[in-house]
VEXPATOR-634176 format. One record per residue (C-alpha): z, x, y. Coordinates in nm, 4 decimals, decimal comma. Layout:
N
LOKOL       up     east    north
LOKOL        Z        X        Y
...
# end
This chain:
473
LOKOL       up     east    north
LOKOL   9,8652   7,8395   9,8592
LOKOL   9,9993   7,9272   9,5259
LOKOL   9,6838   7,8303   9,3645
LOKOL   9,5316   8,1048   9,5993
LOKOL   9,7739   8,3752   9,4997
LOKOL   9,6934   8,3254   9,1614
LOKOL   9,3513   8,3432   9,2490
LOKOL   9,4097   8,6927   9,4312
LOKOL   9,5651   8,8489   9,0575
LOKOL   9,2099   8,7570   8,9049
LOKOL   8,9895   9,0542   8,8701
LOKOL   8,6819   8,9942   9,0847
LOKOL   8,4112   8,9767   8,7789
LOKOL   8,5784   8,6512   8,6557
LOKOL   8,5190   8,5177   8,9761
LOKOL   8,1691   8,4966   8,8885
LOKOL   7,8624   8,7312   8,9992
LOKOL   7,8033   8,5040   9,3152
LOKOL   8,1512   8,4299   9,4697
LOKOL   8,2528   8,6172   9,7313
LOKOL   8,6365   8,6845   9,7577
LOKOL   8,6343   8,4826  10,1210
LOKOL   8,3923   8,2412   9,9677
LOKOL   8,6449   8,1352   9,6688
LOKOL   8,9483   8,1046   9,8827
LOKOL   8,7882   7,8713  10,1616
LOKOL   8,6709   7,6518   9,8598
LOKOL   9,0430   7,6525   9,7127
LOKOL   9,2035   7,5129  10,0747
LOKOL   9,0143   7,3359  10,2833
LOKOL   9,2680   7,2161  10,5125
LOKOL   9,5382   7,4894  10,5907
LOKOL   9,9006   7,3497  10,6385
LOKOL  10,0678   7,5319  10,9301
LOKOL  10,4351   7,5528  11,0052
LOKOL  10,6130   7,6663  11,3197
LOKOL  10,9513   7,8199  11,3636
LOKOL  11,1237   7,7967  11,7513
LOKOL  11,4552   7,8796  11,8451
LOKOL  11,5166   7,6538  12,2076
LOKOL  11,8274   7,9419  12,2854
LOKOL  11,5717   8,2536  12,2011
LOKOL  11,4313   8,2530  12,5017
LOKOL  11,7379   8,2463  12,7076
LOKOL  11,8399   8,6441  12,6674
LOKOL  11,7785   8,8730  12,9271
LOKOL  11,7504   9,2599  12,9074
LOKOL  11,8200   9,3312  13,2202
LOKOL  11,7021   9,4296  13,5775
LOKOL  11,3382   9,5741  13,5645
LOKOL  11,3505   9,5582  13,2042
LOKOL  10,9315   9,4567  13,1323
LOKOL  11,0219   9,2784  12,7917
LOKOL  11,1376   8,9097  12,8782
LOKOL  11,2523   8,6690  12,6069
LOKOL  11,1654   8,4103  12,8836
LOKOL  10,7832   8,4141  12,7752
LOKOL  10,8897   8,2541  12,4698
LOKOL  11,0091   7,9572  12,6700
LOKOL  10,6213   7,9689  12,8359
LOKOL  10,4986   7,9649  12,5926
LOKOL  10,6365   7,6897  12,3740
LOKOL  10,5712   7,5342  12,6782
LOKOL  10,1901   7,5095  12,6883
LOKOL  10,2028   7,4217  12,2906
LOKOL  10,4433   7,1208  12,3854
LOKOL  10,1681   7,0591  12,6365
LOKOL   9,9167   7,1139  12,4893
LOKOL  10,0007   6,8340  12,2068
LOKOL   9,9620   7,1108  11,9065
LOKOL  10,2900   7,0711  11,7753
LOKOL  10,2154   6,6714  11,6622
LOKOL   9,9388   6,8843  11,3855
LOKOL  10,2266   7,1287  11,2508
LOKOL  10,5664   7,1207  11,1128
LOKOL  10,8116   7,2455  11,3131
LOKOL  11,1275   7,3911  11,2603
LOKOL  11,4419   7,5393  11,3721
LOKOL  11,5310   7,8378  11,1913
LOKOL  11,8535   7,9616  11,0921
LOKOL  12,0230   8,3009  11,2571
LOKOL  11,9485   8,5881  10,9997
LOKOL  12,2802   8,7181  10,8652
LOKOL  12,4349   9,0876  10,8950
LOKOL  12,3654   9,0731  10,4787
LOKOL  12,0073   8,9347  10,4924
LOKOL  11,9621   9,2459  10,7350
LOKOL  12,0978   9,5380  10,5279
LOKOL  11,8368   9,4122  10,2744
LOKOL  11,6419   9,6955  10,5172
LOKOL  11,8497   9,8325  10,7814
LOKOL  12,1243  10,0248  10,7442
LOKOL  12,4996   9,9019  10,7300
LOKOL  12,6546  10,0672  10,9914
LOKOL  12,3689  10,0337  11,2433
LOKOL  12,3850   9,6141  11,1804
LOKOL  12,7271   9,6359  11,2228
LOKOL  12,6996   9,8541  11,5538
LOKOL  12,4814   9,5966  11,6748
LOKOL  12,7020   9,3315  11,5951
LOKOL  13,0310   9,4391  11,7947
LOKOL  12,8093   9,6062  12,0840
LOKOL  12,8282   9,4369  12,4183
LOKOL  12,8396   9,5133  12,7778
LOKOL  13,1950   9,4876  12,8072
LOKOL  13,2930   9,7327  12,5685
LOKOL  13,0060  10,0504  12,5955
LOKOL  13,2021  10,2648  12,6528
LOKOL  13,3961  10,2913  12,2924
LOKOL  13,0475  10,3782  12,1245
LOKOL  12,9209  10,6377  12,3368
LOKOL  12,8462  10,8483  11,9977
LOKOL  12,6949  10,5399  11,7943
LOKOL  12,4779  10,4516  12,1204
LOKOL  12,3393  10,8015  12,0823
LOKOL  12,3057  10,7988  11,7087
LOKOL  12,1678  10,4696  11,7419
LOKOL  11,9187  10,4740  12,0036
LOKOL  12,0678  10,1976  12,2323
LOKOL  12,2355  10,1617  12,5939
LOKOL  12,1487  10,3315  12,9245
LOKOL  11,8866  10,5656  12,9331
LOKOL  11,7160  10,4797  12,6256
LOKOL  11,4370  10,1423  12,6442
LOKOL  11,6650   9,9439  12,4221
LOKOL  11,9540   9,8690  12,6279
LOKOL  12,2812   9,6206  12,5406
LOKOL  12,2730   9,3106  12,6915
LOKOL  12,4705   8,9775  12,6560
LOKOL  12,4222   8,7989  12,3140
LOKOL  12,1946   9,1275  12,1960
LOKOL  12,3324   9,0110  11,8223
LOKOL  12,2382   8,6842  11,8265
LOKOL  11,9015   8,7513  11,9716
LOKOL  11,8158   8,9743  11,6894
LOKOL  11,9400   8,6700  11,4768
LOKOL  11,7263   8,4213  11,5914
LOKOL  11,4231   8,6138  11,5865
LOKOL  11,4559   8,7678  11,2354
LOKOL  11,5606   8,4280  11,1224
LOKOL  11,2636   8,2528  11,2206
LOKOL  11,0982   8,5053  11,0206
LOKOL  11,2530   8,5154  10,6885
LOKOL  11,2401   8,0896  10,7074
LOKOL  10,8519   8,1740  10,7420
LOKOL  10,7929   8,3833  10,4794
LOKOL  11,0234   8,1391  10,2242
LOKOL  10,8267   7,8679  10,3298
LOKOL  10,4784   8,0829  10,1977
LOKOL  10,6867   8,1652   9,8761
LOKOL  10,7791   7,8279   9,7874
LOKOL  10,4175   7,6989   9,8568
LOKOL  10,5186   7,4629  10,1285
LOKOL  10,3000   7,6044  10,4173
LOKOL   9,9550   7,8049  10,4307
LOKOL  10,0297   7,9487  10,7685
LOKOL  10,3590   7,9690  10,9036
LOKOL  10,4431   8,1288  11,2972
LOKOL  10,6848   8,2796  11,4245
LOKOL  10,5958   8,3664  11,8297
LOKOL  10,9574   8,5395  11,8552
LOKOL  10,9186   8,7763  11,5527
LOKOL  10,6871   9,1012  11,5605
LOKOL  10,9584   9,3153  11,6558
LOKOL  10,7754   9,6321  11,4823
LOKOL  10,9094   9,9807  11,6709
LOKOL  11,2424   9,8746  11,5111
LOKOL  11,3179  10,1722  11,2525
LOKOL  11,6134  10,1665  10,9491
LOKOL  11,9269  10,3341  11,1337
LOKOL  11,7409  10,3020  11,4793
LOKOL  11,6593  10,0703  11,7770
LOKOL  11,3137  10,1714  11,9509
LOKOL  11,0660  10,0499  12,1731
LOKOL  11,2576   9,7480  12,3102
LOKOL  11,2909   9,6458  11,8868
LOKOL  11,6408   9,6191  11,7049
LOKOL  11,6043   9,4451  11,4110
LOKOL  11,2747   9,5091  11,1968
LOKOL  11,1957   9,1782  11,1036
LOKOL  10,8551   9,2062  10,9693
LOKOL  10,9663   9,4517  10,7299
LOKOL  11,2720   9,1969  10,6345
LOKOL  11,0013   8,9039  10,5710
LOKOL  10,7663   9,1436  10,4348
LOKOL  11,0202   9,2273  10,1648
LOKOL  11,0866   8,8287  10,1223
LOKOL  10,7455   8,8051  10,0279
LOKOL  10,7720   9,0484   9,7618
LOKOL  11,0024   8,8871   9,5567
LOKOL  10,6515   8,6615   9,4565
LOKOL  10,3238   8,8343   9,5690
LOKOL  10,2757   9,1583   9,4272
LOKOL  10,0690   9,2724   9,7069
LOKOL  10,1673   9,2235  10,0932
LOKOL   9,9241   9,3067  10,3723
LOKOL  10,0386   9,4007  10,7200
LOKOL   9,7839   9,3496  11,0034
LOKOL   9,9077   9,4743  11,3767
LOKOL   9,7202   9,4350  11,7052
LOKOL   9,9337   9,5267  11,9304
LOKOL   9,8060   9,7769  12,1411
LOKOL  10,0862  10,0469  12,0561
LOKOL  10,0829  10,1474  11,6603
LOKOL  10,3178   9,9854  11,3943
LOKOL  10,5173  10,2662  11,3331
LOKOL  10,8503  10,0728  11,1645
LOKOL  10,6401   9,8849  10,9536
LOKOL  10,4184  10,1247  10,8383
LOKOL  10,7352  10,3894  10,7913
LOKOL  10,9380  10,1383  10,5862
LOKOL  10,6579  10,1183  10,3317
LOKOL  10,5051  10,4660  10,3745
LOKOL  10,5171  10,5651  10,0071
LOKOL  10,4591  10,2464   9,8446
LOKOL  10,1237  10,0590   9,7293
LOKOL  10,3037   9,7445   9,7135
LOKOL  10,2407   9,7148  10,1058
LOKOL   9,9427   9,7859  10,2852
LOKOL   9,9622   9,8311  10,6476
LOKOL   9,6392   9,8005  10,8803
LOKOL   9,7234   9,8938  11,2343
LOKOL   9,4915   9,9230  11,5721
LOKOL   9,6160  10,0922  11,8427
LOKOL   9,6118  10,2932  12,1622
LOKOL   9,6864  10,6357  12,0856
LOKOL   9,7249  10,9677  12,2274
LOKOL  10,0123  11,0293  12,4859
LOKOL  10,1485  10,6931  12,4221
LOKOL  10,4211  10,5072  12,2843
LOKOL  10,5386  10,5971  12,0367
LOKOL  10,3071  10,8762  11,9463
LOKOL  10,2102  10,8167  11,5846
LOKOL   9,9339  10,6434  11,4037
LOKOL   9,6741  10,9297  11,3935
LOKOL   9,3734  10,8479  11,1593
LOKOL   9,5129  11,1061  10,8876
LOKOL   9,8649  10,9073  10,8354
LOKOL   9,7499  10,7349  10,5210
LOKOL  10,0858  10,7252  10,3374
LOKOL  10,2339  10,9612  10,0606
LOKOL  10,3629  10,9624   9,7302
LOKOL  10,2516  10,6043   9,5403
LOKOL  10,1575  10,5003   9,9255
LOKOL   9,8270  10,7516   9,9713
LOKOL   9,5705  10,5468  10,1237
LOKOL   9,7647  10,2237  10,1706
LOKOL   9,8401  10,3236  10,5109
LOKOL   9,5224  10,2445  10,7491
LOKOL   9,5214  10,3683  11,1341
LOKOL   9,2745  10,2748  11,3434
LOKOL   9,3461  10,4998  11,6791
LOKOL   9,1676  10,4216  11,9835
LOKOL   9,1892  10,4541  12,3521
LOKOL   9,1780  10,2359  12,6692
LOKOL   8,9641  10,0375  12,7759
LOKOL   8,8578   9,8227  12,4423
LOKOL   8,6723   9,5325  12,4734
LOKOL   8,6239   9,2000  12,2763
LOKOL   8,2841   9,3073  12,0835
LOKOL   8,4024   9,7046  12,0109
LOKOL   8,7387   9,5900  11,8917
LOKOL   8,5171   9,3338  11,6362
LOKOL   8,3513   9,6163  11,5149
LOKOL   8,6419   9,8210  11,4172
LOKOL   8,8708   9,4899  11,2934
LOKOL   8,5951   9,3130  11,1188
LOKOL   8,4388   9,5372  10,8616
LOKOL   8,7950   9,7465  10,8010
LOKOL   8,9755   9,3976  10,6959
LOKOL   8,6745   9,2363  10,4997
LOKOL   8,7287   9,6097  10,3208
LOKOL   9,0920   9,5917  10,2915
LOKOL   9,0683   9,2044  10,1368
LOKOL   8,7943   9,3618   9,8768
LOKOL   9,0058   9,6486   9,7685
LOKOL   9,3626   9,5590   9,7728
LOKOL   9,3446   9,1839   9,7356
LOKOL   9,7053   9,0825   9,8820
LOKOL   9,9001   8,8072   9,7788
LOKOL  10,0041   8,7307  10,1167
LOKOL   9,9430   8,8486  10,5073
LOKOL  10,1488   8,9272  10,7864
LOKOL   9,9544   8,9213  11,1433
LOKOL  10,1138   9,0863  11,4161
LOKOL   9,9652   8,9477  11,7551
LOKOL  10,1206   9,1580  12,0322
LOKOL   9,9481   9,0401  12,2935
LOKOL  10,0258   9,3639  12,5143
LOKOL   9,6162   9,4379  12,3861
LOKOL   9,4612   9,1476  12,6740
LOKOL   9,3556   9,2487  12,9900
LOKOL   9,5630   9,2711  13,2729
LOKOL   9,8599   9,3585  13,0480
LOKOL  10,1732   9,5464  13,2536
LOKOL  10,2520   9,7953  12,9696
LOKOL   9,8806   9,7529  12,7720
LOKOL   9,5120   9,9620  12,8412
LOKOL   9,3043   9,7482  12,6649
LOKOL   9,0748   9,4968  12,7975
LOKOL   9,0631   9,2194  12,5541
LOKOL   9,0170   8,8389  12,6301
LOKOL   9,1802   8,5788  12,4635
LOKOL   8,9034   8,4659  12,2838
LOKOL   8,8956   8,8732  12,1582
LOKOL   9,2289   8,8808  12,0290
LOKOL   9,1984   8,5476  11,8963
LOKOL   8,9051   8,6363  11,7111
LOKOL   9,1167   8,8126  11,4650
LOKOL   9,3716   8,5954  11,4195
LOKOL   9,0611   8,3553  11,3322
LOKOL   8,8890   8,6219  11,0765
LOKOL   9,1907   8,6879  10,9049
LOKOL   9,2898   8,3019  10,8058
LOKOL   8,9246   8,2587  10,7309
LOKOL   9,0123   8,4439  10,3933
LOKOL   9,2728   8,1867  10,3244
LOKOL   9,5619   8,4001  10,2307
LOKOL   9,8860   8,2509  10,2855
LOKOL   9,9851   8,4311  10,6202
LOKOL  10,3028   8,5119  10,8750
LOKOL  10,2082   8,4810  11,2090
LOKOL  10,4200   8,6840  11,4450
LOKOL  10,4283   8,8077  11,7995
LOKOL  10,5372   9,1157  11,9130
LOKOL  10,4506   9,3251  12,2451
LOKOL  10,3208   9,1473  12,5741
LOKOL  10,4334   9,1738  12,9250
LOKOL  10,2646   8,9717  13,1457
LOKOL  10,4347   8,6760  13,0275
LOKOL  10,1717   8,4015  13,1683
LOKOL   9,9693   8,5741  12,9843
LOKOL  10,1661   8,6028  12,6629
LOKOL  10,1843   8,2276  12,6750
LOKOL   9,8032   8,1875  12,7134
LOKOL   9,7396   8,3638  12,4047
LOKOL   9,9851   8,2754  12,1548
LOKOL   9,9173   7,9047  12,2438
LOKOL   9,5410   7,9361  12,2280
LOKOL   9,6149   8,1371  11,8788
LOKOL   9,7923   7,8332  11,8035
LOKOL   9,5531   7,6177  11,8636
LOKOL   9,3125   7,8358  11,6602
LOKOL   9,4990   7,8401  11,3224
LOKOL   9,5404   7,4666  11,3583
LOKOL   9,1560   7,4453  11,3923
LOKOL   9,1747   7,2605  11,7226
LOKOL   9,0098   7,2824  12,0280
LOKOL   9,1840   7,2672  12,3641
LOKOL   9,1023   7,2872  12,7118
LOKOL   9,0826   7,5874  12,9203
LOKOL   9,2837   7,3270  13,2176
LOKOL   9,6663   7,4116  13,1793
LOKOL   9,8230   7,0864  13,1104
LOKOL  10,1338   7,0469  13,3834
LOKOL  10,4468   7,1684  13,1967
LOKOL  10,7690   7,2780  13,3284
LOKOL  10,6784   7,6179  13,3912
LOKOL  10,3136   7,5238  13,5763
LOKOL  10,3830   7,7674  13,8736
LOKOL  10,3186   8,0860  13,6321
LOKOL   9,9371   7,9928  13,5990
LOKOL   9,8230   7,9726  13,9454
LOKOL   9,5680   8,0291  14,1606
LOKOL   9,3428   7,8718  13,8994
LOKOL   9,5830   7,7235  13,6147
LOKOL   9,3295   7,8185  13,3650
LOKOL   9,3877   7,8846  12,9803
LOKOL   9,1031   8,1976  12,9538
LOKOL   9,1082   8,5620  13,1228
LOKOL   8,8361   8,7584  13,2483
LOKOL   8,8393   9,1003  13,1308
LOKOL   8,8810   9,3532  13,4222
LOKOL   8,5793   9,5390  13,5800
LOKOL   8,6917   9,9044  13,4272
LOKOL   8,5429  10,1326  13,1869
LOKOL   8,5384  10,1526  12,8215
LOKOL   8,6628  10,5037  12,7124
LOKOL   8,6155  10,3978  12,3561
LOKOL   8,2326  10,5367  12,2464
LOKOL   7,9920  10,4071  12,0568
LOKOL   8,0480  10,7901  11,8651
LOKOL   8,4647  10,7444  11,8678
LOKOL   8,4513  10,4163  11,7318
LOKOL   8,1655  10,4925  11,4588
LOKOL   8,3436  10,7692  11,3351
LOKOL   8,7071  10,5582  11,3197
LOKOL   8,5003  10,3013  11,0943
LOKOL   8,2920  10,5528  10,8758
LOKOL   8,6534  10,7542  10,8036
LOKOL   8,8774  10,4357  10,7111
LOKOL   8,6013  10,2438  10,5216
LOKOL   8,5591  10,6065  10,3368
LOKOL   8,9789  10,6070  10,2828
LOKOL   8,9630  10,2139  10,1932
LOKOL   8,6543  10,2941   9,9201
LOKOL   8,8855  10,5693   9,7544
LOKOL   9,0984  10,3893   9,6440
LOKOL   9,1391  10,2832   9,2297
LOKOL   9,1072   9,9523   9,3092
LOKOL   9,3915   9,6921   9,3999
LOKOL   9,7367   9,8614   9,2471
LOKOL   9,8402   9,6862   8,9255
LOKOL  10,2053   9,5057   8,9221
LOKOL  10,2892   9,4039   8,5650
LOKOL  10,4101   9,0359   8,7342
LOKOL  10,6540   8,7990   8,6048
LOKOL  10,7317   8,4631   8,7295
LOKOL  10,9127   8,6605   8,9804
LOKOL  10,8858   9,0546   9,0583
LOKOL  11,1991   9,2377   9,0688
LOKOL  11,3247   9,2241   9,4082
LOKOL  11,2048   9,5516   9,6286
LOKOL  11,4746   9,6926   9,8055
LOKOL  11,4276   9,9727  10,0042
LOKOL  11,7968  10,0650   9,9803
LOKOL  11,7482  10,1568   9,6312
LOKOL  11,4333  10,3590   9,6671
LOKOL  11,5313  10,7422   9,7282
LOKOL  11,1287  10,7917   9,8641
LOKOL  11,1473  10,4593  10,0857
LOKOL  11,2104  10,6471  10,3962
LOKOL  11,1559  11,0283  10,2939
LOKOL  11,3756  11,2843  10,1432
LOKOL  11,6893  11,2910  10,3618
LOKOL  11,7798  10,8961  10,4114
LOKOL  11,8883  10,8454  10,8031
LOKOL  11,8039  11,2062  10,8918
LOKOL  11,5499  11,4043  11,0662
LOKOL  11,2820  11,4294  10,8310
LOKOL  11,3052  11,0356  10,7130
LOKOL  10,9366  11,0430  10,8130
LOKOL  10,7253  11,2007  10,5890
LOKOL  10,3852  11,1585  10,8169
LOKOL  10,2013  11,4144  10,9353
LOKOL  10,3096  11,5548  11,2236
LOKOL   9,9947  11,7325  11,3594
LOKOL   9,7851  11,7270  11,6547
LOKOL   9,5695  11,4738  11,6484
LOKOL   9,2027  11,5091  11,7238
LOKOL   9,0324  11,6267  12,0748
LOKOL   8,8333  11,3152  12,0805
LOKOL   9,1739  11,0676  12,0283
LOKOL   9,4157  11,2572  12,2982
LOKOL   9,6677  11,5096  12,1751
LOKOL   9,8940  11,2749  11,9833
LOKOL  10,1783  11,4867  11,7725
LOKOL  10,4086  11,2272  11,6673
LOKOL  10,6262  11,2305  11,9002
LOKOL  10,8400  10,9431  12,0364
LOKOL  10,6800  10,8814  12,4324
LOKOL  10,7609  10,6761  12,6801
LOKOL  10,4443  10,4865  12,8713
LOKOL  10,4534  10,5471  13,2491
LOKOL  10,4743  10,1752  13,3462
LOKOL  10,7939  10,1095  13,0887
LOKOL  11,0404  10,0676  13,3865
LOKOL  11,0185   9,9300  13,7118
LOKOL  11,1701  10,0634  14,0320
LOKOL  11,2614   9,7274  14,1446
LOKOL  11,3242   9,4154  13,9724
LOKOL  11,0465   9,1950  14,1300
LOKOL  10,8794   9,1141  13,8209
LOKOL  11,1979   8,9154  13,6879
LOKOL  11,0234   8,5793  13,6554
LOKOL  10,6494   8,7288  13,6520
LOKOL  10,5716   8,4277  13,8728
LOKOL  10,2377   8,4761  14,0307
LOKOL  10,1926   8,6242  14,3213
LOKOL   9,9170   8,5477  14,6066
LOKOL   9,5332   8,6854  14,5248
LOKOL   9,7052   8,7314  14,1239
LOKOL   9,5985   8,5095  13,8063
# end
């Protein structure tokens, strides 16, 4: 709420000597408003054959929340298409307008620009029918959300089609063409001085966290897989440069992570991050390519897991963006960001699917929960303990939260005006200034450099629907 952000400028000593920050924001909004922002046409594109990412589990899972009866304890909207100017507040001109005259039919006239752009055949963005207006939708919903949290007129606002965060300036990547966390994120910063990013998708944040690399006006927390695997970056040591050092936090881990080691990595890292940087405002990325039993994912997280942070986070009260982002098992998708729906409405539902028009997905047992698979942990008690003791050391560094001299309203932050927003050389090689080095024994031999997970592509196309198949849940 806005009483909250004002709250979140106050130094912590006039708080008084026994109020916690958590503690003082619960007793400031008791009852959380949530909005939610759906599209009915977003989950109608298709990227093809054998393509694993499927606007279709958008469909399943608006679905369940239909079903489910949550959407009679939010207000819901439908949001409008972002335009080619609301954009280029973040990408680059040319690319938006590449993406807005690319189709199937005519490819073959921007052979170069698909190279230059990272899109078409042989790359795992390809052009499909109504590519623009998918981007539209999605990024739409998005912006909407994050007006709504400036204006006051929402606590919590979600956006299940947003989360798109491999998406880079001049660049599509990682099935991601539009950026448009970084687009809301930069909505938010016309009011909140500070902006948190939170990501747990299993593969690491890397648009987000380059767009706002070498400021402290953004601070990105991100938990990943890492080590040969998409896209390569997010080694502990990328902590941001310039006015950025230390506002970039990378939590890199490996498969197999469970509900109660991923708690002790997420929990003490955020209640850190609230303490020290105090953001005005959140934005929670809930790929849900981090559950078990995920076609692209290696971790082994339930829904009650993943959930768990969505829960911690909105226990600090912080007006918050909930997006998606990465998932691939769709059923599964639509478990979790339903159940995660349920949870930031503070409502319990059953673990009994409720019939709904896409009931077939959920059998044998049409439950809500997973089970975690039977596999091993490669995450150790020693890995793990050394992640937390190294970013609770970079988190305590820092001066405290960065100071913004605010107004009623903070000059707008436009990348596109900032020579260090991407690097030295805007749109060319070196736009990222991370560190590029090996990354340590005990975390894989990640170098930064773009990869491509074995599973991304399927030799035939008999995952289309993801409907179940016999012995499968």
């Amino acid at each position: 709420s806005c009483e909250a952000s004002f709250l979140l400028l106050t130094p912590t000593h006039l708080l008084g000597p026994s109020t916690s920050f958590e503690e003082s924001n619960r007793k400031m909004s008791p009852k959380q408003r949530v909005s939610y922002f759906y599209n009915p046409d977003v989950g109608h594109f298709y990227y093809g054959p054998s393509h694993p990412m499927k606007p279709h589990r958008l469909k399943l899972a608006h679905h369940l929340i239909l079903s489910y009866g949550l959407y009679r304890k939010m207000e819901c909207y439908k949001p409008h298409p972002a335009t080619p100017g609301e954009m280029t507040q973040f990408h680059s001109d040319d690319y938006v307008s590449f993406l807005s005259r690319i189709t199937p039919d005519n490819l073959r006239q921007y052979h170069t620009p698909m190279q230059k752009f990272n899109a078409g055949e042989y790359t795992d963005c390809p052009v499909f029918d109504g590519l623009f207006e998918f981007t539209q939708l999605y990024t739409g919903a998005s912006i909407d959300g994050a007006i709504k949290l400036n204006n006051c007129e929402t606590d919590v606002a979600i956006n299940w089609s947003g989360g798109l965060h491999h998406a880079k300036k001049s660049e599509a990547s990682g099935f991601c063409y539009i950026n448009d966390i970084v687009l809301a994120i930069l909505e938010l910063l016309k009011v909140h001085a500070r902006v948190l990013y939170v990501d747990i998708d299993v593969h690491h944040g890397d648009g987000v966290e380059e767009a706002f690399y070498c400021t402290d006006r953004v601070m990105t927390f991100s938990l990943h897989k890492y080590g040969d695997f998409f896209p390569g970056t997010g080694h502990i040591k990328d902590t941001g440069a310039k006015e950025g050092t230390g506002f970039s936090v990378n939590a890199p881990l490996t498969s197999g992570m469970t509900d109660d080691t991923y708690e002790k990595i997420f929990k003490p890292v955020m209640s850190k991050i609230m303490e020290v940087y105090r953001p005005g405002a959140v934005v929670l990325q809930c790929g849900a390519d981090s559950l078990t039993g995920d076609r692209l994912g290696c971790f082994n997280l339930s829904l009650k897991g993943h959930a768990e942070c969505v829960k911690y986070v909105k226990g600090f009260g912080v007006p918050t963006l909930v997006l998606g982002g990465g998932g691939y098992t769709i059923r599964n998708v639509a478990r979790c960001w339903a159940y995660e729906t349920s949870v930031l409405l503070d409502t319990e539902i059953p673990n009994e699917i409720p019939y709904n028009d896409y009931f077939e997905y959920y059998a044998p047992d049409f439950k809500l929960h997973l089970t975690p698979e039977p596999r091993e942990n490669l995450n150790t008690e020693a890995s793990l303990e050394s992640v937390r003791v190294d970013l609770l050391t970079q988190l305590q560094s820092l001066q405290g939260a960065p100071s913004v001299q605010m107004q009623e309203v903070p000059p707008e932050f436009d990348l596109r005006k900032d020579k260090y927003a991407e690097g030295q050389k805007d749109g060319g090689d070196d736009d990222d200034v991370r560190d590029r080095g090996p990354g340590r024994i005990s975390k894989g031999n990640g170098d930064g450099v773009r990869r491509v997970h074995e599973a991304e592509f399927y030799e035939d196309d008999s995952d289309t629907r993801d409907a179940p198949r016999p012995g499968t849940s």
